[in-house]
C-alpha positions in Angstrom: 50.4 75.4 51.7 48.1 77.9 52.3 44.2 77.6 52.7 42.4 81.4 52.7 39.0 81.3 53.5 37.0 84.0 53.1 33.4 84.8 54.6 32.0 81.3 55.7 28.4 81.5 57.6 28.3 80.1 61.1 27.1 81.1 64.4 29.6 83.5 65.0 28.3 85.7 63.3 25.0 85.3 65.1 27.2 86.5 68.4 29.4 89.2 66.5 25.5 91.1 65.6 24.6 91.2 69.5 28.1 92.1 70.7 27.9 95.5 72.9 30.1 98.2 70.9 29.1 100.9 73.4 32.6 101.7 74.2 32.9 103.2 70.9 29.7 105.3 71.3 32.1 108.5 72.5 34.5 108.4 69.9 35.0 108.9 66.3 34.9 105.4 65.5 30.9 105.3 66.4 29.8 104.8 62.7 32.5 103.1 61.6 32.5 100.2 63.8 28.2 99.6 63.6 28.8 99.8 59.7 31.4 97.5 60.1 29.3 95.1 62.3 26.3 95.6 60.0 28.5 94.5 57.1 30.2 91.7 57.6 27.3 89.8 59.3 25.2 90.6 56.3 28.3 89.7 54.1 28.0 86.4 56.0 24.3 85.9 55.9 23.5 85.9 52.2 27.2 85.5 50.5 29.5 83.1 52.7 30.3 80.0 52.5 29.0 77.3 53.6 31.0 75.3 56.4 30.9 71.8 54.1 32.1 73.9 51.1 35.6 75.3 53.4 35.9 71.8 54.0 35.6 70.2 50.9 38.4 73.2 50.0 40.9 71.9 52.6 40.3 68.0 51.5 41.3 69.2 48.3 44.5 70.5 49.5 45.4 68.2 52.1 44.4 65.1 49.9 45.7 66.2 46.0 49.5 64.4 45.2 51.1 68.0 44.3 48.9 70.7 46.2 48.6 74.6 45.0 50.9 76.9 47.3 47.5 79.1 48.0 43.7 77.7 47.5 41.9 80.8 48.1 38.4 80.0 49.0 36.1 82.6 48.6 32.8 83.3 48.1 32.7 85.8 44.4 35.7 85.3 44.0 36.1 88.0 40.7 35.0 90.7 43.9 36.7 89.5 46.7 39.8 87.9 45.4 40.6 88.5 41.5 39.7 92.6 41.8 41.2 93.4 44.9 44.8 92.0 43.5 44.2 93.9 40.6 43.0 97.5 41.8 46.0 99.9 43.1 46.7 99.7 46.6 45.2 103.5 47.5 41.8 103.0 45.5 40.8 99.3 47.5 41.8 101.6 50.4 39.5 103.9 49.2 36.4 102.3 48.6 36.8 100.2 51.5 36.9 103.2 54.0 34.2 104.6 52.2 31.9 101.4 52.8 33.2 101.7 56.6 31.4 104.7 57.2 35.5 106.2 57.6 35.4 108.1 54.5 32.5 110.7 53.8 31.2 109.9 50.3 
């Protein structure tokens, strides 16, 4: 069995927003890696899940008679699970670089 948690908000992410990135200020990666760090905290703040909603997820699956292979717990999951699975490889890549700041609009 497999539990995949997406986005869930803890402190973490609190530390992952004041981490020092300065190593990348030199390189090509500058932009990329603050958009990145600007993302996924936000992503965290107002769309993750909750710490007592993972674990409700993985009572489910340890507790049920005849658990599911994969419980994908995930916060919107049509976006972040259902979509992804069914866009083409090249186009996620796509859009994804593009929202890292890698890919010039």
């Amino acid at each position: 069995m497999i539990i995949e948690p997406g986005t869930v908000n803890t402190a973490m992410y609190n530390k992952g927003e004041k981490e020092d990135l300065s190593e990348f200020k030199q390189t090509e990666y500058w932009e990329a890696v603050q958009n990145f760090q600007k993302f996924i905290v936000a992503e965290a703040r107002n769309n993750g899940l909750s710490p007592e909603r993972l674990g409700e997820a993985v009572h489910v699956a340890l507790s049920t008679a005849k658990p599911k292979a994969r419980y994908a717990v995930v916060p919107q999951r049509f976006k972040n699970w259902t979509l992804p699975r069914l866009l083409p490889v090249r186009m996620l890549d796509a859009a994804v670089a593009k929202q890292m700041g890698l890919k010039k609009p």
